[in-house]
N, C-alpha and C positions, 0 to 999 in steps of 0.2 A: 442163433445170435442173441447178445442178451441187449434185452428190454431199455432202453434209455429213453424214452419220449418223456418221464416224468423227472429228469436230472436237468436242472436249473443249468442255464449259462448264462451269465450277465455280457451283453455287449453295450461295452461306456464308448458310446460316439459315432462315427462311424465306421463301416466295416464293409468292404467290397461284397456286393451285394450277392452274389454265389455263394461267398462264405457264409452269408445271412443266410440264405434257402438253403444251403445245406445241414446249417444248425437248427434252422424252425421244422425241419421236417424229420429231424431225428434227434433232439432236445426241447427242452422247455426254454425258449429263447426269450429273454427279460431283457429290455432295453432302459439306456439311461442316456443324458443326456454328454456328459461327459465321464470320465476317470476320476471324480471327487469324492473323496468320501463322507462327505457332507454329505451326499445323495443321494446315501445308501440305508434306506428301510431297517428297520426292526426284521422284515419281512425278509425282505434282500440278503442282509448278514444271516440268515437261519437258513435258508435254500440253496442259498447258489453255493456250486461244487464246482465251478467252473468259468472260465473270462476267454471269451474270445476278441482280439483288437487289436487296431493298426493304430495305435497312440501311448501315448507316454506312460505309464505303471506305476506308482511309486510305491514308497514302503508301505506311508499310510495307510493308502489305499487297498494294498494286502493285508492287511491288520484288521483293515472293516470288515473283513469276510471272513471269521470263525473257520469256516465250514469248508473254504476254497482246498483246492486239490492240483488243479492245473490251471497253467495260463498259455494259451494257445496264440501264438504273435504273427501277424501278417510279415513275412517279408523275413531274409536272412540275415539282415542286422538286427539286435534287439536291443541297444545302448539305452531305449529310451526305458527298457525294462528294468528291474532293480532285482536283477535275478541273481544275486547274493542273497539280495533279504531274504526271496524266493527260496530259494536252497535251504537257506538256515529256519524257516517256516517249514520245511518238507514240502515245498508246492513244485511240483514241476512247470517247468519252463521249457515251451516248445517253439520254434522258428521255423521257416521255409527254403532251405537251402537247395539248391542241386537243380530244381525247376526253373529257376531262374537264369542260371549258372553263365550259358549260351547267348541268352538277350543281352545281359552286361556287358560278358566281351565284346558281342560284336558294338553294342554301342561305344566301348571302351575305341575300339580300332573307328569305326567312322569319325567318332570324335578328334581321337588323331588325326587322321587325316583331313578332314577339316579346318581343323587348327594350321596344320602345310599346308595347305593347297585352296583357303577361303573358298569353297567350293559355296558355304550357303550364302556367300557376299558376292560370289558370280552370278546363282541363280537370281537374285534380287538386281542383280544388274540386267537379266534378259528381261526380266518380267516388268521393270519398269522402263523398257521400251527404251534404257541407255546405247544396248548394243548397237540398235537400228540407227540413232541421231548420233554416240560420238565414238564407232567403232567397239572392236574387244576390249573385253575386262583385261585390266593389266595382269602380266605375270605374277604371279603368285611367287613372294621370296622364299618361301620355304619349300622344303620337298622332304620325302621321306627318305628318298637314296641317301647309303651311306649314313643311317644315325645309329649311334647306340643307345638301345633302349634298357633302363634300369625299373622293375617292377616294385613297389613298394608292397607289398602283403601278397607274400606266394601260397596264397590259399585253390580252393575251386578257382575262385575268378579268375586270381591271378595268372596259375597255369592255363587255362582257356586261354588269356589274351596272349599267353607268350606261346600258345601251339600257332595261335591264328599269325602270329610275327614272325614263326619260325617261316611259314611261308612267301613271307618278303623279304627272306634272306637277312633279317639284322640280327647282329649279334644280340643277346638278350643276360643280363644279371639281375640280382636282385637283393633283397634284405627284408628280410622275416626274423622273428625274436630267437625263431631257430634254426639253422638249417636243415632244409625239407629233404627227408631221404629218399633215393629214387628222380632227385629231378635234376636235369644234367647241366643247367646252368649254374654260371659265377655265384658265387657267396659274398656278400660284405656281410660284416658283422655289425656294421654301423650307416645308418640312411645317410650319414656324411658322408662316409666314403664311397657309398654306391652314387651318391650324385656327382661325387668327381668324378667319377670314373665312367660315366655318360651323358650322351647330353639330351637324352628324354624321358623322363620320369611319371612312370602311369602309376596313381596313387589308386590302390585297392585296401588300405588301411582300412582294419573296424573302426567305430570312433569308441571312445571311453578315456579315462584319465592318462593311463599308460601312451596314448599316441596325440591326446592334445596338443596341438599347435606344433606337430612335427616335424614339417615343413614349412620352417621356419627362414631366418633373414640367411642365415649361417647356412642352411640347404640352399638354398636359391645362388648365392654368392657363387658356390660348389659347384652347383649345375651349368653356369655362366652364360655369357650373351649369347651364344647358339643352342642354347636350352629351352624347352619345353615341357610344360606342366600339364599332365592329363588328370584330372581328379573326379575317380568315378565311384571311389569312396562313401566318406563322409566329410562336410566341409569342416565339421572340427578340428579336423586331422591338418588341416591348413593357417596359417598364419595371415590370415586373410588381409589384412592392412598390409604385410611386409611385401604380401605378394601385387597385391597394385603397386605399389611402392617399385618393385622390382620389375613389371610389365613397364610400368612409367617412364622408370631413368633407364632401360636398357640391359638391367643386370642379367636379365632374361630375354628370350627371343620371344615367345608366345605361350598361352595356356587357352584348355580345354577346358569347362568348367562340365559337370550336370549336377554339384551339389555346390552348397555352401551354409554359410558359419549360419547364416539367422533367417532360415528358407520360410514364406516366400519371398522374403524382400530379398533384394539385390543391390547393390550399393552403386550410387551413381555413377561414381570414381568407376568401378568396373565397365557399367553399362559404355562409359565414353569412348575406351580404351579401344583404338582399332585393331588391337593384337590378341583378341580372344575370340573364342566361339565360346557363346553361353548355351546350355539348353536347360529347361525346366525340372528336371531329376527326374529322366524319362528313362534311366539306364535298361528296367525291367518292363516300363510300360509298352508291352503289348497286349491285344486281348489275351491272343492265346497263354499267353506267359503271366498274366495275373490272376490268369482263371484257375492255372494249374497251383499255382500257390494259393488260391482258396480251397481249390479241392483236397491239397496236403494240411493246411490249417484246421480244417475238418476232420480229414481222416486221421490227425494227430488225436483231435477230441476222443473220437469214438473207438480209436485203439487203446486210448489211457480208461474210459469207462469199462470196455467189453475184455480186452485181455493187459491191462494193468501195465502195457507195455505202448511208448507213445513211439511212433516213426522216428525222429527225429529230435530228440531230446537237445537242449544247450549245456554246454558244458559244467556250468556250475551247478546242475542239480541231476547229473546224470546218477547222483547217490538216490534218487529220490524215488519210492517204491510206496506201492498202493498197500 
């Protein structure tokens, strides 16, 4: 196996801390304090071949590093990476995909049903001792019987959440930029028409320019007052005003939230709103399931060092060769 303890990795910020001990014990692990490239050495620009990190990239920042070769990313989305520049730099760009895959859906599917069935506004009703002074929690107006569900990005995740639906028996369609060959559901060619054409919409959208504000006033209208918004996404991907707006006056029946537009704030308007479940963008957070995407963000490292070939490359710089 070849030799890398003396190949530089800069880590700008923080980095789940497996990922750390796997890089400090078979790289030169350089820490910094953020992704600035103000903060990058004489020293720093001449060493480092390599970035491992769970925060934002930008071009600049690739630009201070001469010497860079790969950028190794926590987690399966990389929006906040600039891996065009990346690409046209020759830097590879690596993410965590497929590890994850599993955690999402199923939080994708609790989330739903959550959202029908106020399951964490019941628990909060036993625990603060409601039950016992003023009887059961009221019926829950929503249910899952009987809905159709429309998937926004028939990716890994996507198909995950729609195998795990297929066994609650709902019909399931979708809309992706292309239609997915081999997967046996409905196509719309347009997130309009997929959201007429059901009334619960699980957003698994990347975020980036091409899906900014997608689901928008025009989606939500579509989707109508027996419609529900799962977004387990990115919150970019949502029109975040239109859709309070649309919980608000009724245009919609309820939404899911685990991301949004400006994390970790959350907009009061939302927090008010008795027709949501929020959670804090926990879609992957388990141990087991962050750990294994530290172990793949590593082994991405030390496949692109030792045989010049990374696990898991992104798509824009899969031209990109040692």
């Amino acid at each position: 196996m070849a030799d890398t303890n003396g190949i530089a990795i800069l880590v700008p910020g923080a980095l789940h801390a497996h990922a750390a001990k796997r890089i400090d014990e078979r790289f030169r692990l350089i820490a910094i304090d953020k992704a600035d490239a103000s903060l990058v050495t004489p020293e720093i620009a001449r060493d480092v071949r390599g970035v491992a990190s769970m925060t934002s990239i930008n071009a600049a920042f690739i630009d201070a590093l001469p010497n860079l070769e790969v950028i190794a990313h926590f987690g399966v989305g990389y929006d906040s990476v600039d891996a065009a520049h990346a690409g046209r730099r020759d830097v590879m760009v690596t993410n965590t995909p497929d590890v994850l895959t599993d955690e999402v859906a199923d939080t994708a599917v609790a989330l739903l049903i959550n959202t029908l069935r106020e399951l964490p506004k019941a628990e909060a009703w036993l625990r603060e001792g409601r039950w016992e002074r003023e009887g059961g929690y009221r019926f829950s107006r929503g249910s899952l019987r009987g809905r159709r569900v429309g998937i926004f990005g028939m990716g890994r995740i996507g198909q995950a959440i729609a195998r795990r639906l297929e066994g609650f028996g709902l019909p399931i369609a979708y809309h992706n930029r292309r239609q997915v060959e081999g997967v046996p559901y409905a196509y719309h060619d347009s997130l309009l028409g997929l959201a007429g054409a059901v009334d619960t919409l699980i957003n698994v959208a990347p975020g980036g320019a091409s899906t900014a504000r997608a689901v928008n006033a025009e989606v939500l209208r579509a989707l109508g007052a027996d419609g529900v918004l799962v977004n387990i996404g990115r919150g970019s991907t949502v029109d975040q005003e239109a859709l309070i707006a649309a919980l608000a006056d009724g245009t919609i029946f309820a939404a899911g939230l685990d991301v949004f537009a400006d994390e970790p704030h959350v907009p009061e308007a939302l927090l008010a709103l008795e027709n949501t479940s929020l959670l804090p963008h926990i879609g992957s957070a388990s141990v087991a399931t962050r750990e294994a995407m530290a172990d793949l963000l590593a082994d991405n490292l030390v496949a692109w060092f030792t045989d010049g070939k990374p696990l898991t490359p992104v798509a824009e710089t899969v031209h990109v060769s040692r």
